[in-house]
N, C-alpha and C positions, 0 to 999 in steps of 0.2 A: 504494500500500500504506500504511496508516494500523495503528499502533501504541498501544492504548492503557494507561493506565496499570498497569493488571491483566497487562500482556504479551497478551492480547487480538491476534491479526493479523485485518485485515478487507484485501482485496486484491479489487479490480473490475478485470476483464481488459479495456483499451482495445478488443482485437479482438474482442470482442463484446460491443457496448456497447448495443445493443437486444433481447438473451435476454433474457427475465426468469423461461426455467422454474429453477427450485430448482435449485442446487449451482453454477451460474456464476459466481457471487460465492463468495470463498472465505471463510470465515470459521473460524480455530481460535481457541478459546480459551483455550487456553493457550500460543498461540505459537511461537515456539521453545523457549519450558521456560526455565526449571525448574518444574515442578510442583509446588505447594506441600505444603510439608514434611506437614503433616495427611493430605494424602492419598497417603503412601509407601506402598512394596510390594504397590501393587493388580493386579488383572492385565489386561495392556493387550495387544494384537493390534499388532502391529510391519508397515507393509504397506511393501514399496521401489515401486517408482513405474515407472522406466523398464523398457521389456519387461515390463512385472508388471502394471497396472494396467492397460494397454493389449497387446495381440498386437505381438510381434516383428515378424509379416507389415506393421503399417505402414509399416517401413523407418526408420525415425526414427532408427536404430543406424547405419544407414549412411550414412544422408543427416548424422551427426553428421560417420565417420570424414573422408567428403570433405570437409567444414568444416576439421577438425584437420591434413588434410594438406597444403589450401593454407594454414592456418598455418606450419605448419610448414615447408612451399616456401620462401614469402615473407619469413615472419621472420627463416628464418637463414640464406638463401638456398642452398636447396638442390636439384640435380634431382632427380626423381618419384622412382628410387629410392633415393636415400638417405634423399631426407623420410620413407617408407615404412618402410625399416628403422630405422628413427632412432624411429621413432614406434612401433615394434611394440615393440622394444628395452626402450624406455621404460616404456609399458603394462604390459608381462612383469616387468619390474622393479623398479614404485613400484605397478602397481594403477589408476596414473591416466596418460596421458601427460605431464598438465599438469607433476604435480608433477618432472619429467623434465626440463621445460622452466624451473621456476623452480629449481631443484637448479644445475642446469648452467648453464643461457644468462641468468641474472636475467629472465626473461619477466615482466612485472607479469601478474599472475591474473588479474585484472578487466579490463583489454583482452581476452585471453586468450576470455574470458566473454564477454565481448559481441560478438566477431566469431564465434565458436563456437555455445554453447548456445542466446545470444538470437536469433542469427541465422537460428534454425532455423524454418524455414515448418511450425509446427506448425499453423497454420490451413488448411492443404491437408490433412492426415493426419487429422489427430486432430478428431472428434466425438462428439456427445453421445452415450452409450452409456451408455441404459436399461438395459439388462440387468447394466451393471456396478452402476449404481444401486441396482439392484432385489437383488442379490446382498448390498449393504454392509446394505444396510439390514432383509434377514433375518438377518444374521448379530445384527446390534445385536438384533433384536427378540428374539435366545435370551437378550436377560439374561447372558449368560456372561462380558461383557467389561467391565471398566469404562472405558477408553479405548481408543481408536483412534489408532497414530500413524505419520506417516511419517516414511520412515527412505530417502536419497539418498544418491548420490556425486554427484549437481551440487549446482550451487548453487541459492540459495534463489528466484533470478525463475523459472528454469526449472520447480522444480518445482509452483511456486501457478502458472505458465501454463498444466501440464499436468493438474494436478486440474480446475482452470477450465475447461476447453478440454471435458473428459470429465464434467460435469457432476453432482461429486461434492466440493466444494469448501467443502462445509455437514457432510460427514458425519465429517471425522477433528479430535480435537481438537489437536494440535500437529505440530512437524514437526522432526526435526533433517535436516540438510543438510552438506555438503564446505564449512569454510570456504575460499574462495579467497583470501580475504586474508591470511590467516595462512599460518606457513611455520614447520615442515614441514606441508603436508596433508594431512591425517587424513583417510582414507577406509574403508569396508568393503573387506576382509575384516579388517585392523588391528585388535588387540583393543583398541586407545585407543580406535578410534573407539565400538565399543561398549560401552565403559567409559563413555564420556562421553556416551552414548544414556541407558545406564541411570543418570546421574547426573541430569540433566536428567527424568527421568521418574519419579524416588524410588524405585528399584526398586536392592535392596541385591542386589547381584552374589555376592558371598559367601556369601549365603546361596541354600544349593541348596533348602531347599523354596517359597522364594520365584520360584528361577529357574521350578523346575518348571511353575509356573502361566502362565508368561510364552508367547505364541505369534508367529512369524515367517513370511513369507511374502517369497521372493524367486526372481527365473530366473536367479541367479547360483549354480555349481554351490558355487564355494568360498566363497562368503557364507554359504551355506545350513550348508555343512559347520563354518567358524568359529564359527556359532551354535549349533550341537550340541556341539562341544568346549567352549565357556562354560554349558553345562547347562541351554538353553533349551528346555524342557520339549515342546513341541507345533512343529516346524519342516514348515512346506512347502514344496515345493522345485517351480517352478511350469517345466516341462519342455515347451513348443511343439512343438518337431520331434522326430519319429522319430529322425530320423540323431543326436541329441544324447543320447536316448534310450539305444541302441546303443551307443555311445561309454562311457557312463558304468556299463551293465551291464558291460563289459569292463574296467573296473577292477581293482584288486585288492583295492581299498582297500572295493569295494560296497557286501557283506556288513554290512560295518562301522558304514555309515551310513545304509545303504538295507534292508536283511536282504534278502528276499527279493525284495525291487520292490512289493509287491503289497498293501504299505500292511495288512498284518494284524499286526505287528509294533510296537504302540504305543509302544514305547520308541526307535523308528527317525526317521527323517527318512521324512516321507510324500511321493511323486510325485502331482503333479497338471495336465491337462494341459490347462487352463483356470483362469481365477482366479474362474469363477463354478461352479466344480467346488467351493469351499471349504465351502460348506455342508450337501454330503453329506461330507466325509471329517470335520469337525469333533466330538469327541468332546463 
């Protein structure tokens, strides 16, 4: 990964190191951000990454949990089920397990990271998908957006492996990400972290007709719903399974955030049940 003076990331993925179609190379130009001041309050398309850019059905979610649980075995020496409950515990209660881990047991993050996320044989799962390609790159041709950015709770190798990997690594200009070195970890649903999304991208929080313009796209239910309570104007809430589906109609709170489900309620959180669905529901 090569950094240059502009904030510019350009990152070439080792594990495919003879692709040479378009988006394997990652290239944002604006980096991690900040976005410069000239260009504040424009309006940017917000995309999360895991389970979002790619189908749930990969597995990549679970092929994670058992990574984090034989950390959690090993580190703190624990049997299978308490590592389990120790770690659901945690999750439920910080949003990350990590931050659970450096709270409590001093975990360095970055080990943490590199027996975990890097670890992850994302070269088995995850390929090039044209079709997501093909989705990003109508959306861009509506003119509608001025940037493109991603928006993670990992950290920052995982997610230029995972653009890379998906062959879409040319199309978004910046990226925020979970620092892991810092402490406490800022993560999604946390309004820091989206405070500090929209700082780094010059988009003034406080001002609602600015939020209005802004649009998000995540498969996280409470993500989805954090960004509608900060007055994010256009939210997609990106829903795979039926069974999760069902779960969230039976809420109470539905109404609320969903109206009807049926996505005819423009002031709502829209369901979509593909992320190359985005370009019919886009106003």
């Amino acid at each position: 990964m090569t950094t240059s003076k502009n904030q510019a990331i350009t990152y070439k993925n080792p594990e495919v190191p003879d692709d040479q179609r378009p988006g394997r190379s990652v290239h944002l130009p604006f980096g991690f951000g900040p976005i410069p001041k000239d260009l504040a309050n424009k309006k940017i398309f917000y995309f999360d990454i895991d389970n979002c850019l790619y189908r749930r059905s990969t597995q990549i979610f679970e092929m994670m949990q058992v990574k984090i649980h034989e950390y959690f075995k090993h580190n703190l020496q624990l049997n299978d089920e308490d590592a389990h409950n120790l770690h659901m515990n945690y999750y439920k209660m910080y949003g990350l397990a990590l931050e659970g881990l450096v709270r409590n047991h001093e975990i360095d993050a970055l080990d943490y990271n590199s027996k975990v996320d890097d670890a992850l044989d994302l070269h088995a799962v995850l390929h090039y998908d044209q079709d997501l390609r093909d989705c990003l790159i109508k959306l861009k041709e509506t003119h509608k957006f001025d940037f493109f950015w991603l928006v993670t709770n990992a950290y920052k190798n995982h997610a230029l492996r995972v653009v890379s990997f998906l062959g879409v690594g040319d199309l978004f200009d910046g990226l925020t990400y979970c620092h892991y070195s810092k402490f406490p970890i800022v993560c999604k649903p946390m309004k820091e972290y989206y405070y500090n999304c929209f700082e780094l991208t010059q988009i003034d929080y406080k001002d609602p007709t600015v939020m209005a313009k802004q649009y998000f796209v995540d498969d996280s239910e409470i993500n989805v719903k954090a960004a509608y309570d900060l007055g994010m104007g256009h939210v997609f809430h990106y829903v795979e399974l039926d069974s999760d589906l069902v779960k969230m109609k039976n809420k109470p709170d539905f109404a609320k955030y969903y109206g009807t489900g049926d996505n005819s309620d423009k002031s709502k959180i829209k369901i979509i049940r593909h992320i190359i669905d985005l370009p019919d529901v886009i106003e």
